[in-house]
TITOR-144674 format. One record per atom (N, C-alpha, C, CB): residue number from 1; atom name; z, x negated, y. Coordinates in nm, 2 decimals, padded with zeros to 4 digits. Glycine has a CB too. Layout:
BEGIN
     i   at       up     east    north
   NUM   CA        Z        X        Y
...
***
This chain:
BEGIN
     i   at       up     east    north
     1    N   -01.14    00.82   -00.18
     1   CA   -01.14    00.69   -00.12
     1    C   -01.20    00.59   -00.23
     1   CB   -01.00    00.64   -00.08
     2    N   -01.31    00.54   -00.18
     2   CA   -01.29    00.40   -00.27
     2    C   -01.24    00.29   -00.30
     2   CB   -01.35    00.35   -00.27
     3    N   -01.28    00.22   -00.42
     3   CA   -01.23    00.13   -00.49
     3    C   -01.23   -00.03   -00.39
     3   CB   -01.33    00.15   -00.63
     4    N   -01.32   -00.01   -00.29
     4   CA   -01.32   -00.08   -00.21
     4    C   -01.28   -00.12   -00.09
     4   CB   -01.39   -00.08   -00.21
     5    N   -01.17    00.01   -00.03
     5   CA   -01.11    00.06    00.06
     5    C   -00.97    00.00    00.05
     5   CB   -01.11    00.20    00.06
     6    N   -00.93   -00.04   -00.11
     6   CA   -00.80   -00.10   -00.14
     6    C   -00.78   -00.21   -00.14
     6   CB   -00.76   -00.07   -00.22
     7    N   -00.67   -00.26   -00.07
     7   CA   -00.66   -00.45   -00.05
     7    C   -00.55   -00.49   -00.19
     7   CB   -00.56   -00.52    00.15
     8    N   -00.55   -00.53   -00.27
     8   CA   -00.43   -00.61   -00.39
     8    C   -00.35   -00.69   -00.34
     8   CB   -00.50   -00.72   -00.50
     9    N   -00.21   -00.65   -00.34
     9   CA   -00.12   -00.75   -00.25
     9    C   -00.14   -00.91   -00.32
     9   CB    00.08   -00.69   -00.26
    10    N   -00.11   -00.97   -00.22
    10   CA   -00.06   -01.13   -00.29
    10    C    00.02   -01.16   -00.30
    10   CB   -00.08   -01.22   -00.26
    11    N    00.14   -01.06   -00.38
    11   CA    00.22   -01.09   -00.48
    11    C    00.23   -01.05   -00.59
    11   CB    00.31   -01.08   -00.46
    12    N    00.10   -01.00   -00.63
    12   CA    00.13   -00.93   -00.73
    12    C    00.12   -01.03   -00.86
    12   CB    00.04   -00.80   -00.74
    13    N    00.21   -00.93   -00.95
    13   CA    00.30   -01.03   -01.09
    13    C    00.16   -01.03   -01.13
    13   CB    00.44   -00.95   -01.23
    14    N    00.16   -01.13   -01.22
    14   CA    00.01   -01.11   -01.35
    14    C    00.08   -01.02   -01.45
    14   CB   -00.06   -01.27   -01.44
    15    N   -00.06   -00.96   -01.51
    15   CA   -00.03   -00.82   -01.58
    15    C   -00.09   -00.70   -01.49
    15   CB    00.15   -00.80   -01.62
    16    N   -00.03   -00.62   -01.53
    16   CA   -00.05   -00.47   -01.49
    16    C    00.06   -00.40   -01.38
    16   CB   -00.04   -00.39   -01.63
    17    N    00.15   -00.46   -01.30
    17   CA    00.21   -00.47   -01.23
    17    C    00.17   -00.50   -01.07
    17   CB    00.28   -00.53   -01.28
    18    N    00.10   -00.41   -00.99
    18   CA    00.06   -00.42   -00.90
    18    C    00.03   -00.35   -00.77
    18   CB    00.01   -00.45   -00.95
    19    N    00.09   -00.34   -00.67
    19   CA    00.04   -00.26   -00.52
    19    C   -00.06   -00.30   -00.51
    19   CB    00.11   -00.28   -00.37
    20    N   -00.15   -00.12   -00.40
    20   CA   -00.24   -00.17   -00.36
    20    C   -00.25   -00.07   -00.22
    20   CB   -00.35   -00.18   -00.47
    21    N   -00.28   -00.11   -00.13
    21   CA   -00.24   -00.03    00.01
    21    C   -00.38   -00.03    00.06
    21   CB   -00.12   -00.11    00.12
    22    N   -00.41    00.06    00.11
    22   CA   -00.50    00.11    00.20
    22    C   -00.48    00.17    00.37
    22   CB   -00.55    00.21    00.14
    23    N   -00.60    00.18    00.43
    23   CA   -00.63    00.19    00.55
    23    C   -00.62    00.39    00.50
    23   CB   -00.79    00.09    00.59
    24    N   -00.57    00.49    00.56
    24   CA   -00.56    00.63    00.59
    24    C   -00.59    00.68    00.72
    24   CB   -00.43    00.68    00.56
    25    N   -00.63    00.80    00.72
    25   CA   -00.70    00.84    00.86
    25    C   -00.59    00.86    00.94
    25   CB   -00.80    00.99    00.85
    26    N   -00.60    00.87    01.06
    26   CA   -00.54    00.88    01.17
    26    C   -00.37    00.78    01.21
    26   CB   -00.53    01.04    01.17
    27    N   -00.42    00.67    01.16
    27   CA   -00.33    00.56    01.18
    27    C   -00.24    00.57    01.10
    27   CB   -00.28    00.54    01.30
    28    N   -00.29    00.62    00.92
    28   CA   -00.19    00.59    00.83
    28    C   -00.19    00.50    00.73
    28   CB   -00.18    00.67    00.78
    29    N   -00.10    00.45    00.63
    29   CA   -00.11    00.36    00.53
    29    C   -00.07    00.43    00.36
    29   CB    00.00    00.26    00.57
    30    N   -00.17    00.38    00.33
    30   CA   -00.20    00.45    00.18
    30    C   -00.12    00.33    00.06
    30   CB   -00.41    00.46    00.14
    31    N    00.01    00.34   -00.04
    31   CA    00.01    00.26   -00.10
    31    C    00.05    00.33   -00.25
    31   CB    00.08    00.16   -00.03
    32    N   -00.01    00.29   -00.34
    32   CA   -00.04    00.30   -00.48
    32    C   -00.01    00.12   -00.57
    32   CB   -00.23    00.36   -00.48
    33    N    00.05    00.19   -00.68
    33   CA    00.07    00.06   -00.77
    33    C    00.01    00.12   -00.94
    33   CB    00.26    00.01   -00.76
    34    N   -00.03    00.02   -00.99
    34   CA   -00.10    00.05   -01.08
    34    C   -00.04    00.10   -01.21
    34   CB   -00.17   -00.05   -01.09
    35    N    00.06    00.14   -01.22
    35   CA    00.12    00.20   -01.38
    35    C    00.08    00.32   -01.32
    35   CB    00.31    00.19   -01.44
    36    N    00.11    00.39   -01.18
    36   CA    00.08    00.51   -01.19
    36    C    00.01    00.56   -01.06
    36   CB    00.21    00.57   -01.23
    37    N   -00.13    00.49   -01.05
    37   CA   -00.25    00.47   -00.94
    37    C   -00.29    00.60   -00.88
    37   CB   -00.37    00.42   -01.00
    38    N   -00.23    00.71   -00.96
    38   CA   -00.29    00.87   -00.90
    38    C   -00.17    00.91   -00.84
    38   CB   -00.36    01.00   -01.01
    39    N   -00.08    00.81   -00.80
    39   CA    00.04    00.87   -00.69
    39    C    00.00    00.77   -00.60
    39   CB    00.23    00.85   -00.74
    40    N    00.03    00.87   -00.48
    40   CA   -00.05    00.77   -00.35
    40    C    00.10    00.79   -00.23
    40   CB   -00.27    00.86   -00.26
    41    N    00.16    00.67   -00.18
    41   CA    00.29    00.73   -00.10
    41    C    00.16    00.72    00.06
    41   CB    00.49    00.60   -00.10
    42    N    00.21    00.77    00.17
    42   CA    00.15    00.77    00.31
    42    C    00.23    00.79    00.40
    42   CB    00.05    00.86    00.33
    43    N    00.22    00.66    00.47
    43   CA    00.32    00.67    00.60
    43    C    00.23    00.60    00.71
    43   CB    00.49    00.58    00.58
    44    N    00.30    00.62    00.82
    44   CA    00.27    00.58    00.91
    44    C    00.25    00.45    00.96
    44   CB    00.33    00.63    00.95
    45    N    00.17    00.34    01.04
    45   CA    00.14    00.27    01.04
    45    C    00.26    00.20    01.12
    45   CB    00.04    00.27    01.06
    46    N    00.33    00.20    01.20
    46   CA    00.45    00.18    01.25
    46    C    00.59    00.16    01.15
    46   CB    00.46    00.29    01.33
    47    N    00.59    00.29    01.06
    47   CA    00.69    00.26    00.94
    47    C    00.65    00.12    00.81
    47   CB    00.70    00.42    00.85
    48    N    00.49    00.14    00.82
    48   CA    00.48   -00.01    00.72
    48    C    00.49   -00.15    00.76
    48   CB    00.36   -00.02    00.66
    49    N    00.49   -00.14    00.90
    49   CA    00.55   -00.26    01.02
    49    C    00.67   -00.29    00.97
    49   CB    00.58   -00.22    01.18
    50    N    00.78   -00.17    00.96
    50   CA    00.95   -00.21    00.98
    50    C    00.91   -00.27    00.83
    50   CB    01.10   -00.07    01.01
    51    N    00.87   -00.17    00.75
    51   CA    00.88   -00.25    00.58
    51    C    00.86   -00.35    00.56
    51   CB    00.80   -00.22    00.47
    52    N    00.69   -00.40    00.64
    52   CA    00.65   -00.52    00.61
    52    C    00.78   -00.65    00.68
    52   CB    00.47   -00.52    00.68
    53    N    00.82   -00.60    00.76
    53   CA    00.92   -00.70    00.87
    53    C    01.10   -00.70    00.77
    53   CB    00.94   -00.58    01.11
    54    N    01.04   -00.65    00.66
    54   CA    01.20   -00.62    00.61
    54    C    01.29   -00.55    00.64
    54   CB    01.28   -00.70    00.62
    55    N    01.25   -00.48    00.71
    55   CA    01.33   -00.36    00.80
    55    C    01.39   -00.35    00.90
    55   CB    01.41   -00.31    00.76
    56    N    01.36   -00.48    00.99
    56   CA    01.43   -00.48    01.14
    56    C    01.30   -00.47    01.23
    56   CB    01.53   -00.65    01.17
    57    N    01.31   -00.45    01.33
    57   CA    01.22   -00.41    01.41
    57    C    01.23   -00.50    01.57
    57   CB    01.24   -00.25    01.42
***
């Protein structure tokens, strides 16, 4: 994936503290933070809904 594929949240702290989530094939979500960028978690686009919503649905 490229470097350009990844969006920088707008919260991230200043410094080196930072998510960065992507678009994954077949309606998944890619998210990586930068201390340790070559761990990638992937879920489903539905589960990053409830996350993004705080967890109620």
């Amino acid at each position: 994936m490229s470097p350009n594929d990844w969006q920088r949240s707008s919260f991230c702290a200043e410094g080196d503290s930072c998510v960065y989530v992507a678009r994954g094939h077949e309606d998944r979500v890619l998210v990586a933070d930068t201390p340790t960028p070559e761990t990638v978690i992937t879920v489903s686009a539905p589960a990053w809904a409830v996350f993004l919503s705080g967890g109620t649905t």
